[in-house]
Structures are given as structure tokens and as C-alpha cells.
C-alpha positions in Angstrom: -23.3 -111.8 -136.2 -22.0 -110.4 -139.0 -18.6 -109.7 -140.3 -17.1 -106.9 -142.9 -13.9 -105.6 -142.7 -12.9 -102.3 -142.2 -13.3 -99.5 -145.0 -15.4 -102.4 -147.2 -19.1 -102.2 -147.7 -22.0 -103.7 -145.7 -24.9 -104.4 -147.4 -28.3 -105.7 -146.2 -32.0 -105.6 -147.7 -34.6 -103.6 -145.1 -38.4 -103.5 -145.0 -39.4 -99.9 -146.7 -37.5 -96.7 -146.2 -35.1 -96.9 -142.9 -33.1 -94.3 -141.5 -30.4 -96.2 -138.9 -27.5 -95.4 -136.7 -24.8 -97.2 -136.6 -23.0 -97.2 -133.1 -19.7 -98.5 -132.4 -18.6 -99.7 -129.2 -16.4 -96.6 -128.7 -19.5 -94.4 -129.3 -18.7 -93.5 -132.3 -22.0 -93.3 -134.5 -23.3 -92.6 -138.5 -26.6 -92.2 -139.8 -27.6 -94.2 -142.8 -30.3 -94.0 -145.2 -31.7 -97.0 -147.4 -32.3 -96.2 -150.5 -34.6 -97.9 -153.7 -33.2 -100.6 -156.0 -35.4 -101.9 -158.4 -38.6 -103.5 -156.1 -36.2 -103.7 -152.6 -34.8 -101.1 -150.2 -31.1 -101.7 -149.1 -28.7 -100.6 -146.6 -25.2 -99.9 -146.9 -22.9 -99.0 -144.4 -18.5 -98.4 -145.1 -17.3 -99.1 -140.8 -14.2 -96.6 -140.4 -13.3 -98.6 -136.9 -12.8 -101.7 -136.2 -14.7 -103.8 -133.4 -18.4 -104.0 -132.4 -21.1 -101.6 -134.3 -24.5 -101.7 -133.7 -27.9 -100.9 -135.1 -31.8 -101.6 -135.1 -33.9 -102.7 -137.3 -37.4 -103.1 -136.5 -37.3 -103.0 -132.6 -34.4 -105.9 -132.7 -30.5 -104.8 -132.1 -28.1 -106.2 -134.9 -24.4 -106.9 -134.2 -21.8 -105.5 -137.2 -18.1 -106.7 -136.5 -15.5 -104.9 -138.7 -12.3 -106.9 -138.9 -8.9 -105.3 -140.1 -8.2 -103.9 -143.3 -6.2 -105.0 -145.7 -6.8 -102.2 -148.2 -5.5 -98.4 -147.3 -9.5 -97.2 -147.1 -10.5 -94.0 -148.5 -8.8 -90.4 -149.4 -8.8 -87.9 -147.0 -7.7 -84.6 -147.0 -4.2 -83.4 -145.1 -3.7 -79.8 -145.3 -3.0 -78.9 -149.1 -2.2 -82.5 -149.6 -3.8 -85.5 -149.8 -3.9 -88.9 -147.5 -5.4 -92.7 -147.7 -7.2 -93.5 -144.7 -4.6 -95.3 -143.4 -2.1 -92.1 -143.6 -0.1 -93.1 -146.7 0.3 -90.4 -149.2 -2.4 -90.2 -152.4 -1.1 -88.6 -155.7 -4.0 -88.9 -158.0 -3.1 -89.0 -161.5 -7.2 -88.8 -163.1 -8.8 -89.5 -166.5 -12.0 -88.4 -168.1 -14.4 -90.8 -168.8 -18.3 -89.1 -169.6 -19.5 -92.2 -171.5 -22.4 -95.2 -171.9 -22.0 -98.6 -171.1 -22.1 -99.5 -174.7 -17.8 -99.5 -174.6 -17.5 -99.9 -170.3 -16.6 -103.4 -170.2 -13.4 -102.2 -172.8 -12.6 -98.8 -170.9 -12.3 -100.9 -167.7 -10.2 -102.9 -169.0 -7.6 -100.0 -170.3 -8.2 -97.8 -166.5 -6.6 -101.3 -165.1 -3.6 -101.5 -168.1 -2.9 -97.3 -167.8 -1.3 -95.0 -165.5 -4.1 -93.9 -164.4 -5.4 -94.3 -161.0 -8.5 -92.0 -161.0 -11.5 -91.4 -163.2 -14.3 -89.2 -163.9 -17.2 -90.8 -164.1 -20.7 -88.3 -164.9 -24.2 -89.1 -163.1 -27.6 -89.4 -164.6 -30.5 -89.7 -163.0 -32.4 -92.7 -165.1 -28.7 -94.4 -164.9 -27.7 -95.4 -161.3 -28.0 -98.9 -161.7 -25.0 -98.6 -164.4 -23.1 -95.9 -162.4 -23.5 -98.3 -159.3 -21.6 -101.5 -161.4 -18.8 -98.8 -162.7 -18.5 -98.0 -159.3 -17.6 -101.3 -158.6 -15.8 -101.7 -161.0 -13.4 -99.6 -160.6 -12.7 -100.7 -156.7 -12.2 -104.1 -158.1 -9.4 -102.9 -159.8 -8.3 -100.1 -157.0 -9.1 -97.0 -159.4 -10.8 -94.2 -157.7 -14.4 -93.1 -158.8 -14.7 -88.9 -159.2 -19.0 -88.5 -159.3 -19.5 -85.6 -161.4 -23.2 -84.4 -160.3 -24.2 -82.2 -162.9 -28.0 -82.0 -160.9 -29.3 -79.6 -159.0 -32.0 -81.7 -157.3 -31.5 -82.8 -153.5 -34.0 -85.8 -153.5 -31.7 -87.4 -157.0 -28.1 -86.2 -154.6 -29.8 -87.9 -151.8 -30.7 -90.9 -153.4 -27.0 -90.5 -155.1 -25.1 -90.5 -152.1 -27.0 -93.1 -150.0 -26.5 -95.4 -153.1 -22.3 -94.6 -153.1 -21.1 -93.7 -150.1 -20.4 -96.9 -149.0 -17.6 -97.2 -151.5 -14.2 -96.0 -150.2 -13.2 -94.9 -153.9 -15.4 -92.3 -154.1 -15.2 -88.4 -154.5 -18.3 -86.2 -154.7 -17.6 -83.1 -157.4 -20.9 -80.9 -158.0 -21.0 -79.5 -161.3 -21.1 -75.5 -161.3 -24.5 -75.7 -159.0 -26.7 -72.5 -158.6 -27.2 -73.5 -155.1 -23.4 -73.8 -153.8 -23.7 -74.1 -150.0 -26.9 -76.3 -149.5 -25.9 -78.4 -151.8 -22.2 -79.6 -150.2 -23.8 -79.6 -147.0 -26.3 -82.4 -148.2 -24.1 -84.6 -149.5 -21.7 -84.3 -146.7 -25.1 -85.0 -144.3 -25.9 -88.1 -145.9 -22.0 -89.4 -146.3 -21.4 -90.8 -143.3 -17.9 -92.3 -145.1 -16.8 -88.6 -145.2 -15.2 -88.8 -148.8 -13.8 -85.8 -150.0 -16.5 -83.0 -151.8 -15.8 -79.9 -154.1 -17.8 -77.9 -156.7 -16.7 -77.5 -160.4 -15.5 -74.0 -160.7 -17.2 -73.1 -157.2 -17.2 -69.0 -157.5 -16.7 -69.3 -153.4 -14.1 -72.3 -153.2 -13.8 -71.2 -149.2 -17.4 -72.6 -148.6 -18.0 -74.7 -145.8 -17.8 -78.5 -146.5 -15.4 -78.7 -149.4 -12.8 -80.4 -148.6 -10.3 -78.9 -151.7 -11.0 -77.0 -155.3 -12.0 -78.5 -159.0 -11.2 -75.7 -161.2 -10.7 -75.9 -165.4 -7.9 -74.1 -165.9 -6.0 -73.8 -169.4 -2.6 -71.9 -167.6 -1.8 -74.0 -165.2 0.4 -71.5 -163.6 -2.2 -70.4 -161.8 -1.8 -73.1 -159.6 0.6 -71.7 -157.5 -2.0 -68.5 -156.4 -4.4 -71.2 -155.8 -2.5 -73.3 -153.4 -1.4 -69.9 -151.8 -4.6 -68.1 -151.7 -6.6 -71.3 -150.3 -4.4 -73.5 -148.7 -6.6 -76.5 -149.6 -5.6 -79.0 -152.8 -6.2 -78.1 -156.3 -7.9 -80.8 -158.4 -7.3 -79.0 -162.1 -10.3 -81.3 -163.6 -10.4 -79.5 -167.0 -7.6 -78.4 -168.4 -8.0 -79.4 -172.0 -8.3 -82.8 -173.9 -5.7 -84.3 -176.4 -7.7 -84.4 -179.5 -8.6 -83.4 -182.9 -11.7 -82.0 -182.0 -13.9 -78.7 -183.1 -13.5 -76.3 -180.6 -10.3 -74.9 -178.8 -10.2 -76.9 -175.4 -10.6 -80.6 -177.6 -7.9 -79.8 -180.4 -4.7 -79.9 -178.0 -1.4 -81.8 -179.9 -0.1 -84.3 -177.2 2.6 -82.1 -176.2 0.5 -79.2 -175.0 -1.6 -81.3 -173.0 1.6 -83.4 -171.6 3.2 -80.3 -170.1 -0.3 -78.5 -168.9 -0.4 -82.0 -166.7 3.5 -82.0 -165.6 3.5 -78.5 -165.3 0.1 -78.5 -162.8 1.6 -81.2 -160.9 4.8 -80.3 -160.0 3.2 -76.9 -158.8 1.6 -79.1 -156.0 -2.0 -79.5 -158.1 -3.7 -83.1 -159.5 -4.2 -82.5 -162.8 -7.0 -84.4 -165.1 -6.3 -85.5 -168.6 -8.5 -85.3 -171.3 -8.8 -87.2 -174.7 -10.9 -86.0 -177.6 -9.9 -87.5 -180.7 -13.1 -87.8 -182.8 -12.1 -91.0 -185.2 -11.3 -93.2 -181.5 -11.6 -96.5 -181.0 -15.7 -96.1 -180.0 -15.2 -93.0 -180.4 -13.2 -90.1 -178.5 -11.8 -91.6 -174.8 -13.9 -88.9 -172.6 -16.7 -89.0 -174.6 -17.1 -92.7 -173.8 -14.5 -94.6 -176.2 -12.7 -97.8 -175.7 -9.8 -97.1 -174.6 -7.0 -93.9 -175.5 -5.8 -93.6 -178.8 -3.5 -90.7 -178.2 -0.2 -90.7 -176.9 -0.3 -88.7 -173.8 -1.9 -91.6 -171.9 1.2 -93.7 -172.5 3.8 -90.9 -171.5 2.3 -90.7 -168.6 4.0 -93.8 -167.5 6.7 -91.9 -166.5 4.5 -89.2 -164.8 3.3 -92.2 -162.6 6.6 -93.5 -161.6 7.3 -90.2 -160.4 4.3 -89.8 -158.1 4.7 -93.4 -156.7 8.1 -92.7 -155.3 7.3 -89.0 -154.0 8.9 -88.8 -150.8 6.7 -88.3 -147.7 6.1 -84.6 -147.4 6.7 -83.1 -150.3 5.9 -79.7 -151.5 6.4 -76.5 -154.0 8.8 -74.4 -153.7 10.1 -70.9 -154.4 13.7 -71.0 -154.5 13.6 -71.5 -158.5 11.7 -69.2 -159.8 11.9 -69.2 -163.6 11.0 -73.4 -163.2 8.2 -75.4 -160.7 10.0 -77.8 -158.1 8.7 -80.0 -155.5 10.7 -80.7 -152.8 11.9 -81.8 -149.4 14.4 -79.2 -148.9 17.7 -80.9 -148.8 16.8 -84.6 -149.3 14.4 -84.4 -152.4 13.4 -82.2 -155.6 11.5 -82.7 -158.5 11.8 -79.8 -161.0 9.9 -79.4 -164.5 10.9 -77.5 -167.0 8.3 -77.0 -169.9 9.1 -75.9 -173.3 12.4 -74.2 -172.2 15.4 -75.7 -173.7 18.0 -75.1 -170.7 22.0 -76.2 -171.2 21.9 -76.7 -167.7 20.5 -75.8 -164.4 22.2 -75.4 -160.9 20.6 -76.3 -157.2 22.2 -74.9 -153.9 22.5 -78.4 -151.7 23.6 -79.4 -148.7 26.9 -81.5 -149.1 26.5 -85.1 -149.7 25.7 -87.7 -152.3 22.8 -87.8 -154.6 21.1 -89.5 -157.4 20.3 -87.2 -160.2 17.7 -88.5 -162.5 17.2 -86.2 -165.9 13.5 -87.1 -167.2 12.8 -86.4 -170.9 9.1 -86.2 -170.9 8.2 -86.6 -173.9 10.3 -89.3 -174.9 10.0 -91.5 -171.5 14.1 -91.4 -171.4 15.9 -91.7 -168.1 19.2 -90.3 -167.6 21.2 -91.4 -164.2 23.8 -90.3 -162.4 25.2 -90.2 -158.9 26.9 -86.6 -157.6 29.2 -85.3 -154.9 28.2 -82.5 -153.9 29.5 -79.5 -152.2 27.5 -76.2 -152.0 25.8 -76.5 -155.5 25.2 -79.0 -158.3 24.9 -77.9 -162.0 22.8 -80.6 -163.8 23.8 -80.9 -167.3 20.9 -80.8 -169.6 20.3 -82.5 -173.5 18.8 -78.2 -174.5 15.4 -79.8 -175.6 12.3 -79.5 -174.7 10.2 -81.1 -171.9 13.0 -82.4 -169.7 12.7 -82.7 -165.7 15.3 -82.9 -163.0 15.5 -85.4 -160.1 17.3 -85.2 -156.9 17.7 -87.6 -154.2 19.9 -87.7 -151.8 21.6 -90.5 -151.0 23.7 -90.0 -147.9 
């Protein structure tokens, strides 16, 4: 009998190509395929239950028993929101990373030392074997794995997904494919872990199997119309790149690219950064570097903060207007004001006491204080750039 606890992977060697079921004892069952790895064939299986699974190999029945988790399991999809497996809310905050292995070992190392808990990693046919390690990787250090598959080819996504799946930090994101409904449905056959899939800039982003949208999007106010007119999430997976680059989309100044991400955010989207500075340390981050040379990726310390405290429920909001806000109505908001340089700003709040928290951006600054209110609050601001408001109440 063997042991593997829940939401990890199972991994045996089989004799030549198997297709198997795995059954669990409450009935539950999931088709996997083996798939080649160098001169062997091997099996791998992520259990979603714990208890008794079972499967055949060769005429003989095989005992699987997945024993509780101690990790939070893979994302999932809630509504316009996102979930771990194990319900908790999941605020991505994602990097590019379209590189070799020549400076992996290096990049690793800066994912696991950054704000960052999300990555874009690209696929290549000749290069599983190194996409396979990263993978790992990057679960070592509990960093979720974004596959861009930039392939139109279902025997290389089959061979892709059979190969992953297994892995509870993965996402599936097909580049702009020509074949946009097959496609998803392949990959969501052969995943049997049921990670979350979505098409780059998918001209029908209502198509059945995607579970939410990857759109590049430079105005990130266009978030809002998304979120409205889909009701899924919004993954913003290229809005730009920090860098000094030739072309428009790699020459953004730090503070363009800071507020594109604050701004996507706090409009309810996840919001990819980008780095493209050409004279990097290995060269530019997402092309492969070492590790980020610019300074959005340490600003968005604060960023990170932010999303590890959101409260439980969470979302946008249309009582301001003229600024973004997240909120809980009446216990919680989150407010972002961009490149406006407002005195002050005033909230309509249920009586009580609140912590008021005014975030410069730019400058990772924190100013506290705790209110009375009654009827409204005006929040005194510094009239610079980049600032966010907030608000928690307290009793």
C-alpha cells in the first residue's frame, strides 16, 4: 500500500503507454495518462480526497491512500474571485519569467526573496524536462507556475498536461490559439486536477472551459467592463514591462508600471508585472535574467502586504467614482488613487472606530491613525502622487 497526501503528487513507472482510472472509495474517479520521460513511461496522479483510491495496472488492483493535507492544495475559481482548494482566499500577485535555464537556479532564488507569489513560465516542446524541474521548483518554494502554451499542437498539449497536472501550482494559459474551443477542452480532458485554464487574449472569453480571462491590457480601466461584462476573474497578464527597452510596451519608467498594477488590482483584476531592462543582471528579468533590477519589484512589498490581509469577501465598488475601491461595505475599503494629487478624500461610514492606514505607493510609507466616526470620515491626504487609503474598522 501506498501513501501520498492529499493535493501532493503520486508518481510511479508503468510498462508502455497506460491510460488508468483512479477510483476512490466514495466513487469518485479521474482518468490518467502516462506519458514518455526519457527511455520510461510514468504515471502521475494529484488525489483531491482523502481515503482509499484505486487503480489497475496490468490485470492487478493497486491501493493509493491519501492522507491529510498540510498545504492549502490548488487554486480554484469562486465566482469573480479566486479560492485555494481548501477555501482560503488567493490574491495572485505574478511575474514574467520567459527565459533558459542558463540564469534558473538565480531567478529561483529571487521568486523565493520577492513579493511575488506567481510566475509565468513559457513551454517549448524540445524543453519539458527543464520546464518539469522549474515546475518543481517553484512548489518547493510555494510559488505558483502560469504555463504559457504558445503551441497549437494537441499531441505536444497532451503530452504537456499529462506531464503537469499533477502539480497543484499550476495554471494552463493558451497563447492566442487559432483553434480556441478544442483546444481548452483538451487540456481540461486530460487534467484530471482541474487547475484553472484561459486563452491569451481569447476573442470569445465566454467559451466553455475557461475558468476566467488573460487579457494584455495597457488601460487598466478597462477592468471594471471586464469584471461586469463576464463575471469571471481578470488575469491582466500583459500590461507592459518596466524597462528601457526598444519598443513602447518594454520602455515603461517604474511609476507607470507601479500604478497600471495598483490600479488593475484594486479594480478586482490580478495584474502581471513585467521587467525589460536590457543592461540586467543576465539580461532583462522576463526575458530570462537573474533576478529584477528595477524598482517596481521591491515597491511591491507593500502591494503584497495589502493582498495578504484582504478581508474575506472583498470586492469593487461604485460608490467613488472618480477613484477604484475594494471593499466590504462597512467593515473594509481599500481605495487607490493614481496620479491624482487629492488634499483629502471623504467616505460615508457606519459609526464606529476604524483604523485608517494612508499608503504612499511609491515611497512604501505608512501613515496610521485610528478614527471616530459618525456619518463620514475625511482622510487627510500628503497632495502627491500615488497615495492609497485604508479602512478598517475596528469596532
Amino acid at each position: 500500500m501506498t501513501e501520498v497526501e492529499r493535493w501532493a503528487v503520486f508518481e510511479r513507472a508503468v510498462d508502455g503507454p497506460q491510460a488508468v482510472e483512479f477510483r476512490h472509495e466514495s466513487g469518485e474517479g479521474a482518468y490518467v495518462e502516462s506519458f514518455a520521460d526519457a527511455d520510461r513511461q510514468l504515471l502521475r496522479f494529484m488525489p483531491s480526497l482523502e481515503g482509499s483510491w484505486h487503480y489497475t495496472l496490468a490485470d492487478e488492483v493497486h491501493t493509493l491512500t491519501c492522507t491529510p493535507a498540510t498545504t492549502r492544495g490548488p487554486v480554484r475559481r469562486d465566482g469573480t474571485g479566486l479560492r485555494w482548494a481548501d477555501g482560503t482566499p488567493y490574491h495572485p500577485l505574478t511575474t514574467t519569467w520567459f527565459g533558459s535555464a542558463d540564469n534558473w537556479s538565480e531567478a529561483c532564488r529571487a521568486l523565493a526573496a520577492s513579493p511575488f507569489n506567481r510566475v509565468r513560465l513559457r513551454a517549448h516542446p524540445s524543453l519539458l524536462n527543464r520546464l518539469d524541474a522549474q515546475v518543481q521548483d517553484l512548489l518547493a518554494i510555494d510559488v505558483g507556475a502560469e504555463i504559457l502554451i504558445p503551441v497549437d499542437e494537441p499531441a505536444f498539449i497532451r503530452v504537456l498536461v499529462n506531464r503537469l497536472a499533477a502539480y497543484r501550482n499550476v495554471t494552463w494559459c493558451l497563447d492566442t490559439a487559432d483553434d480556441v474551443r478544442t483546444l481548452p477542452e483538451l487540456i481540461a480532458e486530460c487534467d484530471s486536477s482541474r487547475h484553472l485554464i484561459s486563452v491569451h487574449a481569447a476573442a470569445d472569453p465566454g467559451m466553455p472551459w475557461l475558468t476566467h480571462l488573460s487579457v494584455p491590457l495597457e488601460n487598466l480601466r478597462g477592468v471594471s467592463a471586464l469584471r461586469r461584462d463576464y463575471a469571471m476573474p481578470v488575469h491582466v497578464d500583459a500590461c507592459g514591462y518596466e524597462g528601457n527597452g526598444s519598443t513602447p510596451e518594454t520602455s515603461l519608467t517604474g511609476q507607470e508600471m507601479l500604478t497600471r498594477i495598483w490600479e488593475g488590482t484594486v479594480r478586482g483584476a490580478h495584474v502581471a508585472h513585467g521587467e525589460w531592462y536590457v543592461d540586467g543582471d543576465g539580461g532583462p528579468w522576463s526575458g530570462g535574467g537573474a533576478r529584477p533590477t528595477g524598482v517596481v519589484a521591491q515597491r511591491l512589498r507593500l502591494l503584497r502586504e495589502v493582498l495578504d490581509e484582504l478581508p474575506d469577501g472583498v470586492e469593487p465598488i461604485d460608490d467613488y467614482r472618480d477613484a477604484p475601491t475594494l471593499a466590504v461595505p462597512g467593515s473594509y475599503y481599500l481605495q487607490y488613487l493614481g496620479e491624482h494629487r487629492f488634499p483629502e478624500r471623504t467616505f460615508s461610514l457606519p459609526d464606529g472606530t476604524y483604523q485608517v492606514e494612508v499608503l504612499d505607493v511609491w515611497n512604501h510609507s505608512v501613515r496610521r491613525t485610528h478614527e471616530t466616526v459618525s456619518d463620514t470620515l475625511t482622510v487627510r491626504l500628503p497632495g502627491t502622487q500615488y497615495q492609497a487609503i485604508q479602512i478598517r474598522r475596528t469596532t
